[in-house]
C-alpha positions as CSV (number, residue, x, y, z in Angstrom):
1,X,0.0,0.0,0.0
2,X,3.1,2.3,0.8
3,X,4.4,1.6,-2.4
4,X,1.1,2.5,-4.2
5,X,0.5,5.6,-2.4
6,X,4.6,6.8,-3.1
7,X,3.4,6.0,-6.9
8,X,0.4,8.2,-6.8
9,X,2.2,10.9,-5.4
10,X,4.7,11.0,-7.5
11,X,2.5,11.4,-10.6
12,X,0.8,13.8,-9.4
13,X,3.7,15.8,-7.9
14,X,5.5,15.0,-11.4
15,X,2.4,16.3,-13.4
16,X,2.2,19.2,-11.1
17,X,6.0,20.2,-11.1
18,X,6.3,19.4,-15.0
19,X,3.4,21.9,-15.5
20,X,5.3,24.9,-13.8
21,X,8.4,23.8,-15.3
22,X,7.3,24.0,-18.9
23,X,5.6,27.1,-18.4
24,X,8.6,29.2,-17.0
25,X,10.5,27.5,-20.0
26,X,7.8,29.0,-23.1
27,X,7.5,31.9,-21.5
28,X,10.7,32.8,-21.9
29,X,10.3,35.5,-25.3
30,X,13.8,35.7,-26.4
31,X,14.3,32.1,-27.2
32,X,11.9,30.5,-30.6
33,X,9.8,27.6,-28.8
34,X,11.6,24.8,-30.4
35,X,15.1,26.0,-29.4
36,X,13.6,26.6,-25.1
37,X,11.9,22.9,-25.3
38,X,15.5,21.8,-26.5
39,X,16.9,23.3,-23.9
40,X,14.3,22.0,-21.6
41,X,14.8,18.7,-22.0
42,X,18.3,18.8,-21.7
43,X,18.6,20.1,-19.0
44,X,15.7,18.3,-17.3
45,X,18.1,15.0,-18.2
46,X,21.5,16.5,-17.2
47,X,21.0,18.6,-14.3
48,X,19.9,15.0,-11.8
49,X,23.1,13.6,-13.1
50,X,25.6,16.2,-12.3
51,X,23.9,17.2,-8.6
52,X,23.5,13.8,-7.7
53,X,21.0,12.5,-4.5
54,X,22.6,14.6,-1.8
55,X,19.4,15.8,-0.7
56,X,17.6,12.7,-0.6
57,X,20.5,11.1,0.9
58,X,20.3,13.9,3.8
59,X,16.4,13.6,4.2
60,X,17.0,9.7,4.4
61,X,19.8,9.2,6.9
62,X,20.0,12.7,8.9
63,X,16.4,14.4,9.1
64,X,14.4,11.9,10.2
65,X,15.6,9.0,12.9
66,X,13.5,6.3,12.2
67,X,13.4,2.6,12.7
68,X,12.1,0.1,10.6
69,X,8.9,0.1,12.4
70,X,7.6,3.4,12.2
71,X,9.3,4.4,9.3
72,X,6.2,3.4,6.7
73,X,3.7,5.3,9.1
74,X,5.9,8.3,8.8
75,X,6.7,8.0,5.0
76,X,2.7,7.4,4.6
77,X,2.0,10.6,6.8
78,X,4.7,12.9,4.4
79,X,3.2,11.5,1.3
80,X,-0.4,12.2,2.3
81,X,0.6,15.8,3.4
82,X,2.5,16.5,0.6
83,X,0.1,15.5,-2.0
């Protein structure tokens, strides 16, 4: 059920975020619209690969102190409140 609910989340989040992202991106005037979605989607596929998972490393191993017990409750609880 976790697993599910991380899954709907992150569709929605990724629908919500991708939205925003493209919007800032076509409403930039000085670039042609083929040349911004270029640069775009670049970007969306470089810029993971050269900051890495330092902040997901962080929010997994020195935010929250959680054992194995508790930690679906409190992954369940973020997800809701996120979403």
């Amino acid at each position: 059920m976790l697993l599910g609910l991380a899954a709907v989340f992150a569709i929605i989040n990724g629908a919500n975020d991708a939205g925003a992202m493209l919007a800032a991106t076509l409403k930039a005037r000085g670039l042609p619209i083929i040349v911004s979605l270029a640069l775009f989607a670049v970007a969306l596929a470089i810029v993971p690969l050269v900051i890495g998972t330092g902040v997901a490393d962080t929010l997994t191993s020195s935010l929250v102190d959680a054992d194995s017990r508790t930690q679906p409750w409190l992954v369940g609880v973020g997800v809701v409140a996120a979403a």
